[in-house]
Steps between C-alpha positions, in 0.01 A plus 500: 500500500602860408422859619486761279530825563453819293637810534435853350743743534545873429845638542512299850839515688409219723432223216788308519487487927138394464569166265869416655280515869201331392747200323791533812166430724326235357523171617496357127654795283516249220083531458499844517433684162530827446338727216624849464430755293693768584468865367845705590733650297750327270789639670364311877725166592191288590479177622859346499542344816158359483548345139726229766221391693385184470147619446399540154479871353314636169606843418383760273588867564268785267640867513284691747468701162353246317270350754186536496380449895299290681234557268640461185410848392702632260735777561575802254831652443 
């Protein structure tokens, strides 16, 4: 059995502390699933300590100029 767990995140310093906490903290890390998309500049180092975990991790990271929120609206430039 497998947890996943989902994550939205908009230009959050505290992303990669969350998953390397919830993964050091679990008593099977190995089930543990993570799905992030993850809306921060280019230029941010994300997620590099946590890509070691033994939990698994899907990633996608949208420019916070390109997203389109929580909503999906659609933003104008």
């Amino acid at each position: 059995m497998s947890i996943f767990i989902s994550i939205a995140s908009y230009c959050d310093p505290l992303l990669t502390f969350t998953i390397e906490r919830a993964a050091r903290t679990a008593r099977h890390p190995q089930r543990l699933h993570f799905g992030v998309v993850d809306q921060s500049p280019a230029a941010t180092p994300r997620l590099q300590a946590a890509k070691d975990s033994p939990a698994k991790l899907s990633y996608l990271r949208i420019d916070p100029l390109d997203a389109r929120g929580p909503a999906g609206r659609v933003l104008l430039r």
